[in-house]
C-alpha positions in Angstrom: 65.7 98.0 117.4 64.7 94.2 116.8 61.6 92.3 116.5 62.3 90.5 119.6 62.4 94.2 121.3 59.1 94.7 120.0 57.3 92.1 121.5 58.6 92.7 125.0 57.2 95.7 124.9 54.3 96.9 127.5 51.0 97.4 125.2 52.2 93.8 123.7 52.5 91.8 126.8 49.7 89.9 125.7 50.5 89.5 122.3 52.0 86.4 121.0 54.9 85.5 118.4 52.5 83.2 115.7 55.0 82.3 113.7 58.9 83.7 112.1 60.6 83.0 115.5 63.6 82.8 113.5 63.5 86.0 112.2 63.6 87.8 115.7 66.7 89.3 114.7 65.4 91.6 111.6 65.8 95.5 112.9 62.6 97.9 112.5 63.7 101.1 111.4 60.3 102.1 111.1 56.5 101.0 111.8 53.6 101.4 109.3 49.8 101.3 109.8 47.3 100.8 107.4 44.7 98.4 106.0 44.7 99.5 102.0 44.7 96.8 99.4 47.6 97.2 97.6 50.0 98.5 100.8 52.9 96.6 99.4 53.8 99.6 97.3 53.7 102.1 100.2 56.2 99.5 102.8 59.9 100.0 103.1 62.9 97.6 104.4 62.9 97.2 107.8 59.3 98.5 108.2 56.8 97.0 110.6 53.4 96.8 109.5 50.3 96.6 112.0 47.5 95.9 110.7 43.3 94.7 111.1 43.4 92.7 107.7 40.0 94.7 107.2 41.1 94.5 103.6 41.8 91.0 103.0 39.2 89.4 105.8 37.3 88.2 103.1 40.4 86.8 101.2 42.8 84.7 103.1 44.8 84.1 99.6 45.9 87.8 99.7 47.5 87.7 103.1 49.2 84.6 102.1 50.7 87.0 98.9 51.2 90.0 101.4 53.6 87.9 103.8 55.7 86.6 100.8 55.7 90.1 99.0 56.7 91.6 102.6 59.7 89.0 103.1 61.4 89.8 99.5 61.1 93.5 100.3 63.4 92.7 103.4 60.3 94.1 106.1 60.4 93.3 109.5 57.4 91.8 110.3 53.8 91.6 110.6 51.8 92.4 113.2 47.7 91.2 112.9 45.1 92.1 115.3 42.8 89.0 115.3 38.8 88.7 116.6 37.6 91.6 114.7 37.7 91.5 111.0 39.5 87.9 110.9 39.1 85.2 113.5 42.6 83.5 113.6 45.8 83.9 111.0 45.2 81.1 108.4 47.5 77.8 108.9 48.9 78.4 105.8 50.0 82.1 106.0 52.1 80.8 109.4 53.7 78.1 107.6 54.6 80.5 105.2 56.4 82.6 107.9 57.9 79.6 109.0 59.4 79.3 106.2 60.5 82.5 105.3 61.9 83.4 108.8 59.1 86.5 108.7 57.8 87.5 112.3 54.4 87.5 112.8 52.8 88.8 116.0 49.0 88.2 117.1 47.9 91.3 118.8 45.4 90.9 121.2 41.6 92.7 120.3 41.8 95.2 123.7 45.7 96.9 121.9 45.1 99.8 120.3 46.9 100.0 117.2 47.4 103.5 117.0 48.4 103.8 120.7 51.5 100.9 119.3 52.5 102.8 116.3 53.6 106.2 118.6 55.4 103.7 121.1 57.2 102.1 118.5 58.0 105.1 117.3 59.2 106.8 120.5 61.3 104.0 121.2 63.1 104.1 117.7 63.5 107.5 118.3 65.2 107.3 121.2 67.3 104.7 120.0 68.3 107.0 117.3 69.0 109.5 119.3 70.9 107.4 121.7 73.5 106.3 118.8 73.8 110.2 117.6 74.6 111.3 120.6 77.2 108.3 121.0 78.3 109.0 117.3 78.9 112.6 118.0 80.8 112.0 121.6 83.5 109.7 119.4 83.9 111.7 116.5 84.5 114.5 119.1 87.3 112.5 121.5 88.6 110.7 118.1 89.2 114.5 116.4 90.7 115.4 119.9 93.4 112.5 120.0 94.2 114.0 116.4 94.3 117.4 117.4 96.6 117.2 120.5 98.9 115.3 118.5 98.7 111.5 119.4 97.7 110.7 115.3 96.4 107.6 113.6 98.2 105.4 116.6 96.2 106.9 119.3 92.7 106.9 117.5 93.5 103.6 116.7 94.5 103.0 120.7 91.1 104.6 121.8 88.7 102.5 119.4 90.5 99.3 120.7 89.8 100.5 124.5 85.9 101.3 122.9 85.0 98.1 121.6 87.7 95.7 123.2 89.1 94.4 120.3 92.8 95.0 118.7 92.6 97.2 115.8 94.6 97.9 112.8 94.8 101.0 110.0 95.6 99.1 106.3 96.7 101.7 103.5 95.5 100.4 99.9 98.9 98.3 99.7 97.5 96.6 102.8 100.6 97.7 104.7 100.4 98.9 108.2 99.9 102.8 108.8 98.6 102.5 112.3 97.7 99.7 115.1 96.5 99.6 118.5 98.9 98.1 121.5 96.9 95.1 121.3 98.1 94.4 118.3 101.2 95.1 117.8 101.8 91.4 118.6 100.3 90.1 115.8 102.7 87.9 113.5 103.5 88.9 109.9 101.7 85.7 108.3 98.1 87.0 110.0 99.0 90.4 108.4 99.8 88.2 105.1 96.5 86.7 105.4 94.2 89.6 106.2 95.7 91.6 103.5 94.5 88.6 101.0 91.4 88.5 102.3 91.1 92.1 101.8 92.4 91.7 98.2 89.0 89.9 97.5 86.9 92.1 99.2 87.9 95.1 97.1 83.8 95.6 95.9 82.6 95.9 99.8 82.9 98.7 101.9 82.6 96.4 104.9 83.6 92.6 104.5 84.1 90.0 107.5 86.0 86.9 107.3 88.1 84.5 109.1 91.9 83.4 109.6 92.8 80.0 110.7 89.9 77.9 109.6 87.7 80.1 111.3 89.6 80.3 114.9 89.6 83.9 114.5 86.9 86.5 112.9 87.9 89.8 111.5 85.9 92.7 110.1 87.0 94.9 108.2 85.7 98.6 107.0 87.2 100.3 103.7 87.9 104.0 103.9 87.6 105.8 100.6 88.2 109.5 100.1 86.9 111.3 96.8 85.5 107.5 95.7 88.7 105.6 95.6 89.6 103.1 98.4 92.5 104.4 100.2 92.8 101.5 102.9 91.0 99.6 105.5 90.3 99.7 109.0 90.6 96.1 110.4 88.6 95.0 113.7 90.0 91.5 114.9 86.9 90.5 116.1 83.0 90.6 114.5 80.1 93.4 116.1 77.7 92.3 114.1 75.7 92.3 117.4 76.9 95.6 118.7 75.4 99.2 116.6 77.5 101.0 119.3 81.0 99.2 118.4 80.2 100.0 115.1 78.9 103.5 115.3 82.7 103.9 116.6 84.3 102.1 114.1 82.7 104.7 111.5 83.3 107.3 113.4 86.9 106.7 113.6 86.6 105.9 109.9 85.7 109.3 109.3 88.2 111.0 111.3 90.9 108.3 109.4 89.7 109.8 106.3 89.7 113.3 106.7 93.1 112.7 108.5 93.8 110.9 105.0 92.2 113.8 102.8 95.0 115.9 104.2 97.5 113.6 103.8 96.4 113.2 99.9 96.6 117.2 99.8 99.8 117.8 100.8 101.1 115.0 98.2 98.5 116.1 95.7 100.7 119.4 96.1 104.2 118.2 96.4 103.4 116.5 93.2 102.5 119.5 91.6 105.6 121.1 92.5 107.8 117.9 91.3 106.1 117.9 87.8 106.9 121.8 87.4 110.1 120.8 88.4 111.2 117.6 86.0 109.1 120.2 83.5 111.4 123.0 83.7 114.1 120.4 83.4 113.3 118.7 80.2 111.8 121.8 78.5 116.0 122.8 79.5 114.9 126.4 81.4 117.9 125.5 83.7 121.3 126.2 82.4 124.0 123.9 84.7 123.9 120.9 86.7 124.7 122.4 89.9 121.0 124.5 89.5 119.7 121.0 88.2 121.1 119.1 91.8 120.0 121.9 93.9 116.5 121.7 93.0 116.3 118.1 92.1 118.5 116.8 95.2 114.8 116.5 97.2 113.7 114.1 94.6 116.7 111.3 94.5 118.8 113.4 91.2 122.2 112.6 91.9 125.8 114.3 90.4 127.8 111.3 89.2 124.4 109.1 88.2 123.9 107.4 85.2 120.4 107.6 84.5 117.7 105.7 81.6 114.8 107.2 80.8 111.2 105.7 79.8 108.0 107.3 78.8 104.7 105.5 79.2 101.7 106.5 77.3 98.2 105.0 77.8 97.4 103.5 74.5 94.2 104.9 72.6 94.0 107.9 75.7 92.3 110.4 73.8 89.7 108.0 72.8 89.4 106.4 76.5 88.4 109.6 77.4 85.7 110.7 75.2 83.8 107.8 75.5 84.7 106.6 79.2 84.9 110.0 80.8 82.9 112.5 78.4 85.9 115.0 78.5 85.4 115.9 81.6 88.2 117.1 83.2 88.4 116.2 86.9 87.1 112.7 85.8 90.2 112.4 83.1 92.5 113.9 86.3 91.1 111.0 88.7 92.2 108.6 86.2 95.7 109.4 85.4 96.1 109.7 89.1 94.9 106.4 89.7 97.2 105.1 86.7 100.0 106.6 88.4 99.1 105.4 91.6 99.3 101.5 90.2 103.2 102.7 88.5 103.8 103.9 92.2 102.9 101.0 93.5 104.5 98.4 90.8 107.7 100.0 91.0 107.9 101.1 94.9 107.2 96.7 95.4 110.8 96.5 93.6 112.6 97.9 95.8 114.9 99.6 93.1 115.1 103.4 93.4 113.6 105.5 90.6 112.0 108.9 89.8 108.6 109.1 88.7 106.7 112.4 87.3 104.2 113.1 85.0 104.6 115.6 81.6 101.2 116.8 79.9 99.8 113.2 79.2 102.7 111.3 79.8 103.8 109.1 82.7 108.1 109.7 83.0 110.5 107.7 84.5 114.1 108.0 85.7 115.9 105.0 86.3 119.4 105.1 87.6 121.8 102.5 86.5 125.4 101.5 85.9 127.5 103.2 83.7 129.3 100.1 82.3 128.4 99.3 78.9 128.1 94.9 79.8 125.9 96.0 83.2 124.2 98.6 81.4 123.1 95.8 78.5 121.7 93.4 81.4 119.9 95.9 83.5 118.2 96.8 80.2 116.7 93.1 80.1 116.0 92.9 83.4 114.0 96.3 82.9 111.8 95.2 79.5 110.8 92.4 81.6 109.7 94.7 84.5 108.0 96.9 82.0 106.3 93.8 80.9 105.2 92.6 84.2 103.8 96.1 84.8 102.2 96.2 81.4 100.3 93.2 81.9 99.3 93.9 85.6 97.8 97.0 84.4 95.9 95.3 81.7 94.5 93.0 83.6 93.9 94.9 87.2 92.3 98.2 85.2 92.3 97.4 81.6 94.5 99.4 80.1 96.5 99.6 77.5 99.9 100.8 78.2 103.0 101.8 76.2 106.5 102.6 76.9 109.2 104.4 75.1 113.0 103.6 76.2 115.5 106.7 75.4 119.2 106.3 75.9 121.2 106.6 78.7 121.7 110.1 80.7 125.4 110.3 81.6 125.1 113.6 83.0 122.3 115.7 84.2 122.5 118.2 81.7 121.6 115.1 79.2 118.3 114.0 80.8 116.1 116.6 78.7 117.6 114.9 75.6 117.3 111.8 76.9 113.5 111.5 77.2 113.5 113.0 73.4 114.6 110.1 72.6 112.0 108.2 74.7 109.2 110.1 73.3 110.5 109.4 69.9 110.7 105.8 70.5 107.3 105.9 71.7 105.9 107.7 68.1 108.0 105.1 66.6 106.0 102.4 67.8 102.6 104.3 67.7 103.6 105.4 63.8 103.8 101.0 63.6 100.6 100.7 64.7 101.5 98.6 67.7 99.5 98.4 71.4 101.0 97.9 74.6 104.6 97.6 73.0 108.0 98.7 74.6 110.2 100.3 72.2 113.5 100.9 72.5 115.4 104.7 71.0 118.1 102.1 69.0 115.5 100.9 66.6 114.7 104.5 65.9 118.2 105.0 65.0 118.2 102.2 62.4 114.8 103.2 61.3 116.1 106.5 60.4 118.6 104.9 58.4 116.1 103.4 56.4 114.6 106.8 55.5 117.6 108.0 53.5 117.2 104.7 51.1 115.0 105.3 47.9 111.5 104.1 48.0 111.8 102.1 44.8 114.6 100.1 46.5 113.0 99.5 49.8 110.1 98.2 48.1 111.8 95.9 46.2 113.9 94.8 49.0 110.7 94.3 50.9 108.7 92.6 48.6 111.6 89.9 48.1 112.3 89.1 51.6 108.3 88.5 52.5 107.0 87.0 49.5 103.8 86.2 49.0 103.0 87.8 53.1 104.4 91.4 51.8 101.0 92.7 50.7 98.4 90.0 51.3 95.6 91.5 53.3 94.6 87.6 54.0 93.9 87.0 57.5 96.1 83.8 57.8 99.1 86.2 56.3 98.4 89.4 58.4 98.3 86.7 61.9 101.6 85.2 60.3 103.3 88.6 59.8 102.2 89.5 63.4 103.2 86.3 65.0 107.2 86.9 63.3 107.5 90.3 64.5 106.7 89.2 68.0 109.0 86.2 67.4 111.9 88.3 66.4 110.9 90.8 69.2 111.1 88.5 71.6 114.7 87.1 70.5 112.9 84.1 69.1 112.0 82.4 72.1 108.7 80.3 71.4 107.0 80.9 74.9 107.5 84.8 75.6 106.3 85.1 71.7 102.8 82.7 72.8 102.9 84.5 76.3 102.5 87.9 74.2 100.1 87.2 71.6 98.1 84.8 73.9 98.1 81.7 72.1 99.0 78.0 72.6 103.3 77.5 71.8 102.4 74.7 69.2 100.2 77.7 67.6 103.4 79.5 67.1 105.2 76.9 66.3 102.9 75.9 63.9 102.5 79.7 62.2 106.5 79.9 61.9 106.9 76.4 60.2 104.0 78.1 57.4 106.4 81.0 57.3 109.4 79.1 56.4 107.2 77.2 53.8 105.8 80.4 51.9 109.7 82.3 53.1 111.1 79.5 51.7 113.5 80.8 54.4 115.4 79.1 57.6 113.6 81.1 60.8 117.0 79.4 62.4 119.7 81.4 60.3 120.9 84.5 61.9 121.1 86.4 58.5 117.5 85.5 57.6 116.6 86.7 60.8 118.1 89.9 59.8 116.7 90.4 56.7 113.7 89.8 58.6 113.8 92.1 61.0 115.1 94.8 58.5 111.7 93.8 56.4 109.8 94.6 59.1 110.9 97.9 60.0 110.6 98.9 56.3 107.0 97.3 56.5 106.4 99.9 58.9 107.9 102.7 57.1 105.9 101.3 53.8 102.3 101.8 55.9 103.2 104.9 57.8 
């Protein structure tokens, strides 16, 4: 109901609009009579107040404060019945209401105010009882289209013939799960576009906007299950004028997300069973390929595959979840799945075929590759950088930290259980470093291991005459000059990944390695300084451990 539907009504025939015509539009959920002092406290949003003004006849200067306190509490209006307690509404208190787009009706002496309040009332109530009715018809021919089989495309068909506008069903990836007939010619760019726009709207649960320049509105309505935002339901068109159009837009919101609840059910459980599955297979409870194929065939395992294996670890986890999550289990749960959902995501938008599962805490991965040793080589670059890309876009979409151990290759099926050994080690290997959001590779482990079997009296000394006076200062200058040299040397001493990684300006880093070289007294350009540099490092990290 709107103010302009209260003024039409019959006890208010004689009543006049004094002032807020431009805030007709506000809806009165509810109507409110009383004449106490300090009312303010006792008014809602999108309450009508009728009143004498008994209590402020004698002070104009509170009316004034009760139309301003009214507006900023979002009420509808004001209704004042004038020639008994106050003659006429005070100039000023109108051009207030002018002002503030706040209705103001002068009800005539001879309206009964209670008599007003029950017919307000009655017609809200009706109202309401019109749209639950209306509400309860949709949800009931909506769950029907489901039941008899017609799915998301025929709900979606049925809303469009509701409230005459095309309609589309967005899943979280803004790709299309379900459209109406009317849309079905709408171009790829417009899809392009809405999904931006939708992009930004991520904090609403019902945004409007418009695509070229404002030639065509849309309105779109997020539909979440267990508090995450599993997609959108796109109106081409706005209703901000219709209830009814958008009573059936929710309603066939709600029958989209129970449809979606489901859906999330089934894959909740197929993931279970894929986890026990990769499970069984790394803790090596099956004892030949062919068992391996059989039950891995449904989730892309193939015979003669060549396969690489990565863990991922979130960094700091444990601590993540004490303090963000309080231990609690179904919280920690939503989380990981929502970290795995964003892997999903990243890797399903390469278009590369993988295999990913989880293990305890871990996030697993199965990459197939080539089995030649030069395409083997580039593929791994080509898969740091990935890792990289997803690193950062997890850092920066849900900030967190996220690590990745890379085993060695998986020739045979039999191998993949040693395979992510490998990974995991890896992973330690750069935990045991102290690093963050690193990807390690199982190689360096090798080498590290190496190191091991060398007396500590001659690693030291090795160490301490490759990096000079940086070996053992605790300076702050030394320690960002140590760090800024391992990510050089990580990043096969390229200048701009090394400033892309640590987040700094390139003539930073080039200005931090020419100090190096200074206190090195060492060429950063000669390939067997490198080396000794890189071997220094990995005993640095053997010296702290």
């Amino acid at each position: 109901m709107k103010m302009m539907d209260v003024v039409h009504m019959p006890l208010l025939k004689h009543a006049k609009l004094a002032a807020g015509g431009l805030g007709m539009n506000r809806s009165v959920e509810s109507v409110n009579m009383m004449d106490a002092p300090d009312i303010i406290q006792y008014l809602k949003p999108n309450e009508l107040l009728l009143t004498t003004a008994f209590a402020i006849k004698e002070s104009p200067n509170d009316l004034l404060e009760l139309v301003r306190q009214m507006a900023d509490k979002g009420c509808a209006g004001l209704g004042i019945k004038t020639k008994r307690f106050i003659a006429e509404i005070p100039s000023s208190v109108l051009q207030l209401a002018d002002e503030l787009a706040f209705p103001i009706i002068e009800i005539p002496l001879d309206s009964p105010l209670g008599e007003l309040t029950t017919q307000i009332l009655s017609f809200i109530l009706e109202k309401r009882t019109d749209e639950l009715r209306y509400a309860l018809e949709t949800h009931q021919a909506f769950s029907r289209i489901v039941m008899e089989g017609k799915g998301m495309p025929g709900v979606m068909d049925s809303l469009s013939a509701l409230i005459l506008h095309p309609v589309l069903l967005l899943d979280h990836r803004g790709q299309v799960l379900a459209e109406s007939r009317s849309t079905r010619s709408l171009s790829s760019d417009k899809q392009k576009g809405i999904a931006r726009h939708l992009e930004s709207a991520l904090p609403n649960r019902v945004c409007y906007f418009s695509l070229l320049a404002g030639k065509e509105a849309v309105t779109a309505f997020s539909v979440e299950i267990y508090q995450q935002r599993q997609g959108f339901l796109v109106v081409l068109g706005t209703m901000l004028e219709d209830p009814f159009s958008v009573l059936a837009v929710e309603q066939a919101a709600n029958v989209v997300r129970f449809e979606l609840m489901k859906q999330h059910a089934l894959e909740e459980s197929s993931r279970r069973i894929k986890n026990e599955f990769f499970a069984d297979l790394l803790d090596e409870q099956m004892t030949s390929d062919e068992e391996i194929l059989n039950r891995g065939r449904h989730y892309g395992l193939q015979k003669r595959q060549t396969y690489k294996c990565i863990v991922a670890e979130i960094d700091d986890g444990s601590e993540i979840y004490s303090k963000k999550f309080v231990h609690q289990e179904e919280a920690i749960r939503q989380f990981r799945d929502q970290v795995y959902e964003h892997l999903d995501d990243a890797f399903s938008s390469l278009k590369k075929p993988y295999i990913l599962f989880t293990k305890t805490h871990h996030f697993m991965m199965l990459i197939p590759v080539e089995a030649s040793q030069a395409t083997q080589e580039s593929e791994e670059q080509d898969w740091n950088g990935i890792l990289r890309n997803i690193q950062d876009k997890l850092y920066r979409e849900l900030e967190i930290s996220l690590s990745f151990g890379v085993g060695n290759y998986a020739e045979q099926l039999m191998d993949i259980p040693t395979c992510f050994q490998k990974a995991l080690e890896a992973l330690r290997s750069g935990y045991q470093s102290k690093k963050t959001r690193f990807i390690q590779s199982y190689r360096v482990k090798e080498l590290t291991e190496l190191l091991r079997m060398i007396p500590y009296k001659n690693l030291k000394q090795f160490y301490d005459m490759t990096l000079k006076g940086l070996a053992d200062s605790t300076d702050r200058e030394h320690m960002d000059l140590i760090q800024t040299i391992a990510v050089y040397l990580e990043n096969n001493c390229l200048i701009t990944e090394t400033a892309k990684q640590l987040y700094i300006h390139r003539n930073t880093v080039s200005y931090r390695l020419n100090k190096c070289e200074e206190i090195l007294g060492r060429s950063l350009k000669d390939p067997n300084e490198v080396l000794k540099l890189r071997i220094a490092l990995m005993v640095r990290s053997l010296l702290l451990a």
